[in-house]
mmCIF file of the N, C-alpha and C atoms, coordinates in Angstrom:
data_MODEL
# 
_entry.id   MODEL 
# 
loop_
_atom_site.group_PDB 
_atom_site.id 
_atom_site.type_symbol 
_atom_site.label_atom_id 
_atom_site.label_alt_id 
_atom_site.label_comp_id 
_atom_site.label_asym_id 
_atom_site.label_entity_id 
_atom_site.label_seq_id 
_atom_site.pdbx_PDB_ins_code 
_atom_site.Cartn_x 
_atom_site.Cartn_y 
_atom_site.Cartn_z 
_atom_site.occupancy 
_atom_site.B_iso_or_equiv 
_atom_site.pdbx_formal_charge 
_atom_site.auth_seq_id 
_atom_site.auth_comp_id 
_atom_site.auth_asym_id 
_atom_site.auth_atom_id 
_atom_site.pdbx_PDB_model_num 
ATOM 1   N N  . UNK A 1 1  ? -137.338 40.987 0.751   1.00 0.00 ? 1  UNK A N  1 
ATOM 2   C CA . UNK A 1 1  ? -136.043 40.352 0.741   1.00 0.00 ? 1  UNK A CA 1 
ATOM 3   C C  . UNK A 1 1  ? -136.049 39.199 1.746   1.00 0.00 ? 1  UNK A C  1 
ATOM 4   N N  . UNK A 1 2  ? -135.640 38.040 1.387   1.00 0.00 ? 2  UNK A N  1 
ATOM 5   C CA . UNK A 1 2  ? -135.297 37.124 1.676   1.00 0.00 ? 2  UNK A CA 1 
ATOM 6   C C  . UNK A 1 2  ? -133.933 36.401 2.338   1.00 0.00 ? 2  UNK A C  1 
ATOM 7   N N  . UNK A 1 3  ? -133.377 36.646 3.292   1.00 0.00 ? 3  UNK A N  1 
ATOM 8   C CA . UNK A 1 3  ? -132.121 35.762 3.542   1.00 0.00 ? 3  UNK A CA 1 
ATOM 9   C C  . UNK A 1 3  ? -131.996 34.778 3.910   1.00 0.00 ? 3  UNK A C  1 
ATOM 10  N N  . UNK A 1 4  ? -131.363 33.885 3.163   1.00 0.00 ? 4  UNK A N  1 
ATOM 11  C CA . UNK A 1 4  ? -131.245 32.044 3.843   1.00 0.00 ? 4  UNK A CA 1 
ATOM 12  C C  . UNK A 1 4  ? -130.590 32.013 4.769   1.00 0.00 ? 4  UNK A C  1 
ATOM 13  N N  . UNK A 1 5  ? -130.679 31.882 6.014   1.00 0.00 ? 5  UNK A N  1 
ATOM 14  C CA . UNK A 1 5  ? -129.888 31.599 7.287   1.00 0.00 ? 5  UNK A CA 1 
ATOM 15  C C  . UNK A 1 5  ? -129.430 30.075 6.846   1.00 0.00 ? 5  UNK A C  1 
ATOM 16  N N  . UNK A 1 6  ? -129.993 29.387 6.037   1.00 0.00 ? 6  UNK A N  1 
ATOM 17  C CA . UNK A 1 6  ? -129.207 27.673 6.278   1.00 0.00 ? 6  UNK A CA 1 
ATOM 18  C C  . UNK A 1 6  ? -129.795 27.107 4.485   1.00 0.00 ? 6  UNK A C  1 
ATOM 19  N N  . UNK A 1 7  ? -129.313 26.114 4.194   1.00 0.00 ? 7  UNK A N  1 
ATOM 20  C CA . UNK A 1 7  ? -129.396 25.983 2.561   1.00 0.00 ? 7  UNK A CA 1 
ATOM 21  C C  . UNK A 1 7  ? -130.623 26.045 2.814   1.00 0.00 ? 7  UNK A C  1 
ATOM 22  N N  . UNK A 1 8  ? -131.396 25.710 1.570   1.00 0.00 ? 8  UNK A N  1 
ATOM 23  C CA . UNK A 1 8  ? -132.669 25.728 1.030   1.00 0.00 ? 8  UNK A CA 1 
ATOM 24  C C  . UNK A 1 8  ? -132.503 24.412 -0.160  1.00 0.00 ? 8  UNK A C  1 
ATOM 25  N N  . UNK A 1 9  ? -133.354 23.393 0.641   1.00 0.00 ? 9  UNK A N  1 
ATOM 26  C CA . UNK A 1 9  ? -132.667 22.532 -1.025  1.00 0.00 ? 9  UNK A CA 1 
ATOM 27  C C  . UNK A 1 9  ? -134.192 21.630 -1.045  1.00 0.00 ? 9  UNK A C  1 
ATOM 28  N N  . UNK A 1 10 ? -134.071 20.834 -1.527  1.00 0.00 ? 10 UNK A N  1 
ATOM 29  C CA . UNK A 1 10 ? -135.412 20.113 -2.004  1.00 0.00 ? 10 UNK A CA 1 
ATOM 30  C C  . UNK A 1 10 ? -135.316 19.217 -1.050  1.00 0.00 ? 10 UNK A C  1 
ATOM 31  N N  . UNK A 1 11 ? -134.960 18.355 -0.141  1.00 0.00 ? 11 UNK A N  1 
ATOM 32  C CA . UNK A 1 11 ? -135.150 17.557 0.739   1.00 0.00 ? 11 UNK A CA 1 
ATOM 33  C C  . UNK A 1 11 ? -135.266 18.641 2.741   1.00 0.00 ? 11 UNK A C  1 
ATOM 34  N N  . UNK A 1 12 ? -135.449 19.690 2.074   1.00 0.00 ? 12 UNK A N  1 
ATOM 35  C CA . UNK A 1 12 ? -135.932 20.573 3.500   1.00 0.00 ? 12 UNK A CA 1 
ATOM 36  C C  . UNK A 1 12 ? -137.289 21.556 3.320   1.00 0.00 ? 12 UNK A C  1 
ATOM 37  N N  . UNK A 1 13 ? -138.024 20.939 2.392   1.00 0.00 ? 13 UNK A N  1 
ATOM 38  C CA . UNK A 1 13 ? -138.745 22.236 2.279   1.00 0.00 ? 13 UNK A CA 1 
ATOM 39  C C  . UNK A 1 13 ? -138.741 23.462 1.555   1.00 0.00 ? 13 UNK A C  1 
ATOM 40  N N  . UNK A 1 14 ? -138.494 23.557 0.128   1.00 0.00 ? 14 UNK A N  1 
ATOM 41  C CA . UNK A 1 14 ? -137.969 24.972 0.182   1.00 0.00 ? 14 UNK A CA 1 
ATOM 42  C C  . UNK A 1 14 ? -139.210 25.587 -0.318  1.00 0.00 ? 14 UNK A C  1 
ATOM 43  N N  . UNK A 1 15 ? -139.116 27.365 -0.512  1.00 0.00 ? 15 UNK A N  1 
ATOM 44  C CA . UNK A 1 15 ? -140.438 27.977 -0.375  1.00 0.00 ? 15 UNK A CA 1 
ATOM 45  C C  . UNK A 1 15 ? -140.804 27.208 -2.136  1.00 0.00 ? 15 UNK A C  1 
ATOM 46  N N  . UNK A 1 16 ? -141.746 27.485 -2.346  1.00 0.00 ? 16 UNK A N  1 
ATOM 47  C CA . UNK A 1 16 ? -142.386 27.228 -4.200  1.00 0.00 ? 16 UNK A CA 1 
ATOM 48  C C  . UNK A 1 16 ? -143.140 28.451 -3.974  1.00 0.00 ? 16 UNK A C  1 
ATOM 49  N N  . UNK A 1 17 ? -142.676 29.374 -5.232  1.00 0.00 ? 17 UNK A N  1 
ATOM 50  C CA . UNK A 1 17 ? -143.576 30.482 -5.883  1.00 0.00 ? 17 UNK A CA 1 
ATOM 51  C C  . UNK A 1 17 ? -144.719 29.466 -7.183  1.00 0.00 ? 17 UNK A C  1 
ATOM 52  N N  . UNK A 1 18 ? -145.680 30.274 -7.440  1.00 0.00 ? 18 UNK A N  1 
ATOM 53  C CA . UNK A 1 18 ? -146.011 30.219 -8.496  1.00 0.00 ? 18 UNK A CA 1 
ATOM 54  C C  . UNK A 1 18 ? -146.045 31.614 -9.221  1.00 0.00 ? 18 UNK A C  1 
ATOM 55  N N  . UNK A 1 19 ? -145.220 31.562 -10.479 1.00 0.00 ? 19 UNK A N  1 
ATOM 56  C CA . UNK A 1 19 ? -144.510 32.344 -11.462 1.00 0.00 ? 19 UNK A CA 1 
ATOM 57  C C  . UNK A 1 19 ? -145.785 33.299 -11.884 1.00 0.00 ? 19 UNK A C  1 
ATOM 58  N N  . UNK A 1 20 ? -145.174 34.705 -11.742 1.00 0.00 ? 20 UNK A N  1 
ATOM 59  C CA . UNK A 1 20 ? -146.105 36.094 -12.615 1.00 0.00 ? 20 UNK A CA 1 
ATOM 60  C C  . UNK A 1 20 ? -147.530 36.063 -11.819 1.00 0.00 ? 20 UNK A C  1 
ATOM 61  N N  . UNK A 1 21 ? -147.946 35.402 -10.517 1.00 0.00 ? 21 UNK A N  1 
ATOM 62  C CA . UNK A 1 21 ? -149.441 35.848 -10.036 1.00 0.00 ? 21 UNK A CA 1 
ATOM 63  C C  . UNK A 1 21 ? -148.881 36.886 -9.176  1.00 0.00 ? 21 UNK A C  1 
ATOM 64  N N  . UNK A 1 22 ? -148.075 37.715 -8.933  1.00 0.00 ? 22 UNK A N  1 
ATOM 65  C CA . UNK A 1 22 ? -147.955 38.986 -8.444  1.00 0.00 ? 22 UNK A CA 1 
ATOM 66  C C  . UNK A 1 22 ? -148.999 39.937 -9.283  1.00 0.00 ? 22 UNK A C  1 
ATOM 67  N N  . UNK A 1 23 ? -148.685 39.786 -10.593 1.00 0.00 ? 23 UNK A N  1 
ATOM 68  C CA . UNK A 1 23 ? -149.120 40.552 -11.446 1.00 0.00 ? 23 UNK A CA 1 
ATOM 69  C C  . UNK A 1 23 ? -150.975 40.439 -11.877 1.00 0.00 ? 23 UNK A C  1 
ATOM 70  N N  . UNK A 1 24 ? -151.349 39.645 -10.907 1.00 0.00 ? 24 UNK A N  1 
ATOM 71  C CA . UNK A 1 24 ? -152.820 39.322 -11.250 1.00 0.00 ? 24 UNK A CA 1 
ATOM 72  C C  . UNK A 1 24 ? -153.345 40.363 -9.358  1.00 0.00 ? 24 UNK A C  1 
ATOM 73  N N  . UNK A 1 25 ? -152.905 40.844 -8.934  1.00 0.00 ? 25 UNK A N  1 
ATOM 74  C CA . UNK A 1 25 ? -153.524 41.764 -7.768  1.00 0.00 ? 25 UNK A CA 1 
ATOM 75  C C  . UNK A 1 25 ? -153.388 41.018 -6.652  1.00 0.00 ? 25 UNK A C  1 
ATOM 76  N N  . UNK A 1 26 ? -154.388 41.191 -6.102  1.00 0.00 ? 26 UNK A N  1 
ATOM 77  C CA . UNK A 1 26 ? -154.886 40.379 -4.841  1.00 0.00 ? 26 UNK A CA 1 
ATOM 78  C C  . UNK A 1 26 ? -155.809 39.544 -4.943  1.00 0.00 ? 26 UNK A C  1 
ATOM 79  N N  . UNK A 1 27 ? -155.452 38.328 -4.816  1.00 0.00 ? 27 UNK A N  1 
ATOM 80  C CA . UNK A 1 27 ? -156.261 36.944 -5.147  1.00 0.00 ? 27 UNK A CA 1 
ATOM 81  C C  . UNK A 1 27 ? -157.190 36.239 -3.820  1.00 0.00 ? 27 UNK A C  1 
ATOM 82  N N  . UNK A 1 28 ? -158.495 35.774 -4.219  1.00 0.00 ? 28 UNK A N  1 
ATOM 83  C CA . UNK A 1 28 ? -159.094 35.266 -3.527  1.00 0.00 ? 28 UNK A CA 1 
ATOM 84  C C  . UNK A 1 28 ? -158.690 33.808 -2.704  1.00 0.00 ? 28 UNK A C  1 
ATOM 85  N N  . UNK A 1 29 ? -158.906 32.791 -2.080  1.00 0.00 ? 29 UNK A N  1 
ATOM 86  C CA . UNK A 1 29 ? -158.544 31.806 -1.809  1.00 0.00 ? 29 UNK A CA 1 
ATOM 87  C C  . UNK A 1 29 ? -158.822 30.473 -3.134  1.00 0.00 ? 29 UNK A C  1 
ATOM 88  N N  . UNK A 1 30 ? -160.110 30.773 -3.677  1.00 0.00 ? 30 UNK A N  1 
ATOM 89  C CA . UNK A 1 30 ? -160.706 30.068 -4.879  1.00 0.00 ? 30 UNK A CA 1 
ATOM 90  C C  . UNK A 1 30 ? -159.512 30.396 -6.159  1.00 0.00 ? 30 UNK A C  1 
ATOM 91  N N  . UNK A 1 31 ? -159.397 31.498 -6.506  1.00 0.00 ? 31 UNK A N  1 
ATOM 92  C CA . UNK A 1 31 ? -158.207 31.809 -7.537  1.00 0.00 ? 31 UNK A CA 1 
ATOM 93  C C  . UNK A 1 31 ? -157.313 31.255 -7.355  1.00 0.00 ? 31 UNK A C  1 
ATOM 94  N N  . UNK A 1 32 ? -156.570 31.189 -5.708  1.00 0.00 ? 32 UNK A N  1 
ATOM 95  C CA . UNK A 1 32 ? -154.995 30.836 -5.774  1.00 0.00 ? 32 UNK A CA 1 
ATOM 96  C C  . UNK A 1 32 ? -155.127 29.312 -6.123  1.00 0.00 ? 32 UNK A C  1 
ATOM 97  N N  . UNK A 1 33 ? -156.193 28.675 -5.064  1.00 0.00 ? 33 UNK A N  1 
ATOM 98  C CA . UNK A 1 33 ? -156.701 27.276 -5.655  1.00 0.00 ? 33 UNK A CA 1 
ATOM 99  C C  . UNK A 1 33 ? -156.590 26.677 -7.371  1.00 0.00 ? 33 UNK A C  1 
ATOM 100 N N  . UNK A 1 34 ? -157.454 27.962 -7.979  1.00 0.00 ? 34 UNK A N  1 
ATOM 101 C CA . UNK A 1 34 ? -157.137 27.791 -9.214  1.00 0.00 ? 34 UNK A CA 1 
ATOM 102 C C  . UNK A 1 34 ? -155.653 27.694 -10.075 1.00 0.00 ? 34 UNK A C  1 
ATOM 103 N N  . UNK A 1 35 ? -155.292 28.986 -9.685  1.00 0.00 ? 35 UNK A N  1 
ATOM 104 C CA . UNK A 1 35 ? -153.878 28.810 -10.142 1.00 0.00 ? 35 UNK A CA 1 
ATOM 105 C C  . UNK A 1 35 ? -153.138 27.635 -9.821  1.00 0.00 ? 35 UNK A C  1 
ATOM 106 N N  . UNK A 1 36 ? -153.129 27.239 -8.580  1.00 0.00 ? 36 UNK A N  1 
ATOM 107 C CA . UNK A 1 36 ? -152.153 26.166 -8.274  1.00 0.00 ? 36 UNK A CA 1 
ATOM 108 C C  . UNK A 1 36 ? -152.676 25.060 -9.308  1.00 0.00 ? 36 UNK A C  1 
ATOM 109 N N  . UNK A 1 37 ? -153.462 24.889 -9.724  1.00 0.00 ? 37 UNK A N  1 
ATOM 110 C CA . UNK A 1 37 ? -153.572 23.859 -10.903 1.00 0.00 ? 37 UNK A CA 1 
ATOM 111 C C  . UNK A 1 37 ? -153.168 24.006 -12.507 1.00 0.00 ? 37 UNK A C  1 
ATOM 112 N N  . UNK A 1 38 ? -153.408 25.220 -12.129 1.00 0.00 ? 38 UNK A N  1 
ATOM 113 C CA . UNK A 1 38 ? -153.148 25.738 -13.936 1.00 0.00 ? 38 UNK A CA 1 
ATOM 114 C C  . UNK A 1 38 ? -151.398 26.213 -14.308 1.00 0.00 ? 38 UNK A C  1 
ATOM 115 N N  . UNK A 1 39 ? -150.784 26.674 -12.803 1.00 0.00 ? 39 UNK A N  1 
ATOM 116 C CA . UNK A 1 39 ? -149.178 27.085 -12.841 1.00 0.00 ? 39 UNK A CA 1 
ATOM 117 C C  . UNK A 1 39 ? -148.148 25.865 -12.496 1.00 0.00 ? 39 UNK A C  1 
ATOM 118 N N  . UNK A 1 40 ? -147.220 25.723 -12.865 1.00 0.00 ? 40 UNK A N  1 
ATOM 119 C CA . UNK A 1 40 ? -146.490 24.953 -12.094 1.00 0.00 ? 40 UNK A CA 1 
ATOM 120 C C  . UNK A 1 40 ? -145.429 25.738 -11.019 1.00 0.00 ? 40 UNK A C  1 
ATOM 121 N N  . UNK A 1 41 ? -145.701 24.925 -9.885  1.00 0.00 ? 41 UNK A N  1 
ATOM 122 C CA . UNK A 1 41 ? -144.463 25.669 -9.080  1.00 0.00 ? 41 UNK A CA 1 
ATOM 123 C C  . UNK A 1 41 ? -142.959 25.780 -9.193  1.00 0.00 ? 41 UNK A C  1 
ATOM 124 N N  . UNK A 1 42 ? -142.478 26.619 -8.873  1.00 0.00 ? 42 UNK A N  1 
ATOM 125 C CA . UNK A 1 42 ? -141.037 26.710 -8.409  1.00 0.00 ? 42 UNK A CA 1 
ATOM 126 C C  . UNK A 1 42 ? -140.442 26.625 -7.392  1.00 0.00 ? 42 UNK A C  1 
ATOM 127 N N  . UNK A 1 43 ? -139.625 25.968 -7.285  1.00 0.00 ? 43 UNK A N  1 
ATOM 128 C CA . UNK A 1 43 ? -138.791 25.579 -6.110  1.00 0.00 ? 43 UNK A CA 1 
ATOM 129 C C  . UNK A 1 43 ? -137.842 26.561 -6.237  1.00 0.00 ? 43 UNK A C  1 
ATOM 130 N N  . UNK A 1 44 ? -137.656 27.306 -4.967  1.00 0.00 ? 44 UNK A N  1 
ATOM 131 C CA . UNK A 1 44 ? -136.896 28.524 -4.971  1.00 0.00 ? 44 UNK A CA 1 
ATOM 132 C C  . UNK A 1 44 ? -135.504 28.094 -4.046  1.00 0.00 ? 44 UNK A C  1 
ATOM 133 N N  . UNK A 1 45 ? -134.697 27.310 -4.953  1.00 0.00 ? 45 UNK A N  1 
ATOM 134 C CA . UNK A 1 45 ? -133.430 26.278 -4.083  1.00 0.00 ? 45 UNK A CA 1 
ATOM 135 C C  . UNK A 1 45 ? -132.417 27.519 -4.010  1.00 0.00 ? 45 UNK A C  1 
ATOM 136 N N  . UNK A 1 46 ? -131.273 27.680 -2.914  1.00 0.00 ? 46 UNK A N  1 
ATOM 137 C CA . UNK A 1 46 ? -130.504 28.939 -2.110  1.00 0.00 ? 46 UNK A CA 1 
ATOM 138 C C  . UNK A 1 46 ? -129.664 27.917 -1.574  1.00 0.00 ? 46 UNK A C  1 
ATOM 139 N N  . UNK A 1 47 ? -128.145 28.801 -1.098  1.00 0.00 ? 47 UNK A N  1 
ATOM 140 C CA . UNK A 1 47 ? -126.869 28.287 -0.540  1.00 0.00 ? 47 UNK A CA 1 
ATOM 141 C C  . UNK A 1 47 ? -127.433 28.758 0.360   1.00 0.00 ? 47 UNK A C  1 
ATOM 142 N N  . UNK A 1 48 ? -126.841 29.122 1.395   1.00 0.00 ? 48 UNK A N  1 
ATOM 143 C CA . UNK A 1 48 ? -126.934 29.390 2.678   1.00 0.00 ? 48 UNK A CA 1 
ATOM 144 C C  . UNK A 1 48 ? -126.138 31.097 2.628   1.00 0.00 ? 48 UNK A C  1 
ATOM 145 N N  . UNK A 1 49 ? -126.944 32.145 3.237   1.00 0.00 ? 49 UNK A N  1 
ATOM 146 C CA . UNK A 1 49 ? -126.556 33.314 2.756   1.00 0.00 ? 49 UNK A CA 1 
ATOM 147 C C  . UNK A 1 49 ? -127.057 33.729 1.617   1.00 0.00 ? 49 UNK A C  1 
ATOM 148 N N  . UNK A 1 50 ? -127.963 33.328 0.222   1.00 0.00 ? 50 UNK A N  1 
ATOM 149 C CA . UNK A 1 50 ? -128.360 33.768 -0.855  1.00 0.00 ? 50 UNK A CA 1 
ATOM 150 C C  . UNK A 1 50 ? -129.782 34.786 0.062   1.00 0.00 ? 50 UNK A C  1 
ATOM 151 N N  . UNK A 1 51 ? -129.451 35.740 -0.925  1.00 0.00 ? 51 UNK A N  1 
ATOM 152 C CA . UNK A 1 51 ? -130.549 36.499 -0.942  1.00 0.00 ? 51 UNK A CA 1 
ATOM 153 C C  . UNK A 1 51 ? -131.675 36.496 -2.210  1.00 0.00 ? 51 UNK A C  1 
ATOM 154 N N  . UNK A 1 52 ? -133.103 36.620 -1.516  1.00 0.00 ? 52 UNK A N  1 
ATOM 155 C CA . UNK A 1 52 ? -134.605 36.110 -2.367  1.00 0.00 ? 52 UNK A CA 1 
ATOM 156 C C  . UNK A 1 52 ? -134.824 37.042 -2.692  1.00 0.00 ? 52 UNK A C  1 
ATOM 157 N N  . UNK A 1 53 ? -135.162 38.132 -3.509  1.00 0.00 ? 53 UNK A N  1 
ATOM 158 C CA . UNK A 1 53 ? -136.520 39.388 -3.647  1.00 0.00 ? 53 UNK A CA 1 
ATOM 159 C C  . UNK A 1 53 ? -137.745 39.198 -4.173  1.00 0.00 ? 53 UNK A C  1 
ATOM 160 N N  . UNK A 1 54 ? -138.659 38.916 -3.865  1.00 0.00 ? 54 UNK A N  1 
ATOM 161 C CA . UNK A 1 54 ? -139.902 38.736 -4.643  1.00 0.00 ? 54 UNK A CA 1 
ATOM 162 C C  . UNK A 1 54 ? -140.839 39.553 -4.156  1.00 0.00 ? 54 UNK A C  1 
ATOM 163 N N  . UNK A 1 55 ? -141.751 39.646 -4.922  1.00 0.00 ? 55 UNK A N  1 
ATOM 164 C CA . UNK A 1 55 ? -142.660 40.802 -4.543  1.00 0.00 ? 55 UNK A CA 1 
ATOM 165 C C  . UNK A 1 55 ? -143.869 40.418 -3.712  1.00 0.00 ? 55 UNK A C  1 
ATOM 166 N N  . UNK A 1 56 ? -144.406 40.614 -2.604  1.00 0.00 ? 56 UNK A N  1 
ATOM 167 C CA . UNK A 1 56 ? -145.145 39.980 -1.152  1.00 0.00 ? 56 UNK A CA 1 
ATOM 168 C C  . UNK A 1 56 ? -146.532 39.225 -1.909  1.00 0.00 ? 56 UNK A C  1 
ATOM 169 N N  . UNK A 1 57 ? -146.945 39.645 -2.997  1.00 0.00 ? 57 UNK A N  1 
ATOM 170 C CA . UNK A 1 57 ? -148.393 39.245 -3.655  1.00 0.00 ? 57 UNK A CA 1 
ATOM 171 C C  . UNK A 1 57 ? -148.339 37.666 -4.370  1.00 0.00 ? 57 UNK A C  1 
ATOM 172 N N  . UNK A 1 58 ? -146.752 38.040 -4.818  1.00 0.00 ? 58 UNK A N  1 
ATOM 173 C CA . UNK A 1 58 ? -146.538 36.825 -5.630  1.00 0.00 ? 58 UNK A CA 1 
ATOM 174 C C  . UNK A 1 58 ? -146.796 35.462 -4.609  1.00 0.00 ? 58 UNK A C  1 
ATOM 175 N N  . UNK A 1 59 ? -147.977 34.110 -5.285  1.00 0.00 ? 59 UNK A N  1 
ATOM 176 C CA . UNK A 1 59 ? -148.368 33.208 -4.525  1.00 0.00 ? 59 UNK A CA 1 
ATOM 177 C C  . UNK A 1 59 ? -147.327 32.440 -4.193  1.00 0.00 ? 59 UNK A C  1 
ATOM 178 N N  . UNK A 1 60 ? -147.210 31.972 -2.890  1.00 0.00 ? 60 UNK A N  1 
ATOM 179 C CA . UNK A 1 60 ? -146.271 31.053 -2.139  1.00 0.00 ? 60 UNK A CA 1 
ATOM 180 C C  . UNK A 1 60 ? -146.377 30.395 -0.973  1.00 0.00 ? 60 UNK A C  1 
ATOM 181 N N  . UNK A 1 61 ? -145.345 29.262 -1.004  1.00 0.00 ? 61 UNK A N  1 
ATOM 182 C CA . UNK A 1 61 ? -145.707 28.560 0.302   1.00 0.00 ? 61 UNK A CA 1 
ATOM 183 C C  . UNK A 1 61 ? -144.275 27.332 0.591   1.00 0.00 ? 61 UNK A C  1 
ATOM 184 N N  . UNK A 1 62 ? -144.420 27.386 1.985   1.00 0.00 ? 62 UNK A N  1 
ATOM 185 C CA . UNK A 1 62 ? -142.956 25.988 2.146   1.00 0.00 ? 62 UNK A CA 1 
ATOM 186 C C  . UNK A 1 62 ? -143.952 24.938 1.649   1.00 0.00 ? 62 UNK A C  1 
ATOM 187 N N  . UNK A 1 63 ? -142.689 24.085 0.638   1.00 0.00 ? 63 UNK A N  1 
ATOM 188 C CA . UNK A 1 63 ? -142.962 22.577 1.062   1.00 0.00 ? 63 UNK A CA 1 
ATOM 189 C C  . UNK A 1 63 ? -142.927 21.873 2.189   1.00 0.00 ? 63 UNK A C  1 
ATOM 190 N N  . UNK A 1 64 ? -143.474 20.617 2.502   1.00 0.00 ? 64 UNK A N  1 
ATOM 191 C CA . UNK A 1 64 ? -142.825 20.197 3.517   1.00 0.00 ? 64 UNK A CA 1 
ATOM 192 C C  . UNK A 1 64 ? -141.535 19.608 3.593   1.00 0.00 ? 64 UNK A C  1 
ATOM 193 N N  . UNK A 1 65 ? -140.730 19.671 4.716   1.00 0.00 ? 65 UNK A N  1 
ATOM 194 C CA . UNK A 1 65 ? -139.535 18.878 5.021   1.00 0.00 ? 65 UNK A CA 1 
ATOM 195 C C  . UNK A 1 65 ? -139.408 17.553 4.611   1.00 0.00 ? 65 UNK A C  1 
ATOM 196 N N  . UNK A 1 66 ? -138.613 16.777 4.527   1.00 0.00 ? 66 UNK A N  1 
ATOM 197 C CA . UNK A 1 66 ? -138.719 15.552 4.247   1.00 0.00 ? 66 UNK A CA 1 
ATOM 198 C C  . UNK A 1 66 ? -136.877 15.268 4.984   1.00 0.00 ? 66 UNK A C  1 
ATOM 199 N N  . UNK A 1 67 ? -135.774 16.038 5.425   1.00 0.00 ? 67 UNK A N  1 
ATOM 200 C CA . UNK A 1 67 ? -135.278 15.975 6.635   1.00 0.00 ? 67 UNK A CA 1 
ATOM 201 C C  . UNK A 1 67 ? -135.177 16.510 7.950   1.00 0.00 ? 67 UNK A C  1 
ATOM 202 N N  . UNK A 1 68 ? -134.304 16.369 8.900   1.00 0.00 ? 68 UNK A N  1 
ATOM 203 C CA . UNK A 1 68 ? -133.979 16.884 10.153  1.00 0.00 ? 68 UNK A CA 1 
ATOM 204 C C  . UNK A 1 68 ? -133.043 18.557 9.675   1.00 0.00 ? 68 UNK A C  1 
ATOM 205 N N  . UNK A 1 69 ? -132.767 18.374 8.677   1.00 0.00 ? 69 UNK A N  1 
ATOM 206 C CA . UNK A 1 69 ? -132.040 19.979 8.526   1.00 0.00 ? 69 UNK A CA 1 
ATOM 207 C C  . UNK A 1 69 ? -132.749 21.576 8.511   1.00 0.00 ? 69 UNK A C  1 
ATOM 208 N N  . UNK A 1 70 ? -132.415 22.147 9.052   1.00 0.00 ? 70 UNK A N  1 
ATOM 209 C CA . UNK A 1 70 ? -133.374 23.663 9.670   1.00 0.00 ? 70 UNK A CA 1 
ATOM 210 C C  . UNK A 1 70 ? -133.277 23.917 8.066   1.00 0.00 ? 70 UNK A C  1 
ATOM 211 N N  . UNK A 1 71 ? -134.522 25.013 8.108   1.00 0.00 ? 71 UNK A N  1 
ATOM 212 C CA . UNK A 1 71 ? -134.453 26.252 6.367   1.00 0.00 ? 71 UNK A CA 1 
ATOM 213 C C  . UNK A 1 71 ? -134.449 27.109 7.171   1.00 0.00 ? 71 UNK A C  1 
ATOM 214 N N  . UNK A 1 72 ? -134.086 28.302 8.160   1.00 0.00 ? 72 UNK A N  1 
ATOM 215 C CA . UNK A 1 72 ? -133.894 29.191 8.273   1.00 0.00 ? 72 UNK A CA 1 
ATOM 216 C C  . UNK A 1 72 ? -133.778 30.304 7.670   1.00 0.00 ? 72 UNK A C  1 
ATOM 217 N N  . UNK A 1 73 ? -134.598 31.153 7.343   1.00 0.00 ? 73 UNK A N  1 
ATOM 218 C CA . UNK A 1 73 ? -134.671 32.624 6.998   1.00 0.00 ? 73 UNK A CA 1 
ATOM 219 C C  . UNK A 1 73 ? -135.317 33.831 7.499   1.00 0.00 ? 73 UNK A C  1 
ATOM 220 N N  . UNK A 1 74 ? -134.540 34.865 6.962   1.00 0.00 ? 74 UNK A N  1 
ATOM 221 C CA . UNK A 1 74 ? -134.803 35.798 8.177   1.00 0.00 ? 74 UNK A CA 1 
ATOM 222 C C  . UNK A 1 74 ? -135.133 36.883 6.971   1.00 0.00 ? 74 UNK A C  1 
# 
């Protein structure tokens, strides 16, 4: 579980899953490599207060920021 302490929007970074690799196990560094070419990401955009659930395997990562506004989550 995921809580947004502050929005989550596309000009702060927000996390990107790539969709259903939960369901492929535990992935090497070469695989996730792979995938990231073959999946497209998701931008996982939140109000402030939305709650995330995803499952810990599923591949992910922040974008980078591109303002001064915090992403806070706890």
């Amino acid at each position: 579980m995921r809580v947004h302490l502050d929005e989550s929007s596309l000009q702060n970074g927000p996390l990107r899953v790539l969709p259903a690799t939960h369901a492929q196990g535990i992935l090497s560094d070469d695989d996730i490599q792979r995938l990231a070419v073959q999946i497209a990401p998701v931008d996982c955009l939140a109000s402030q207060g939305a709650v995330l659930a995803m499952r810990p395997l599923l591949v992910h990562a922040s974008s980078k920021s591109l303002s001064e506004n915090s992403r806070r989550a706890h």
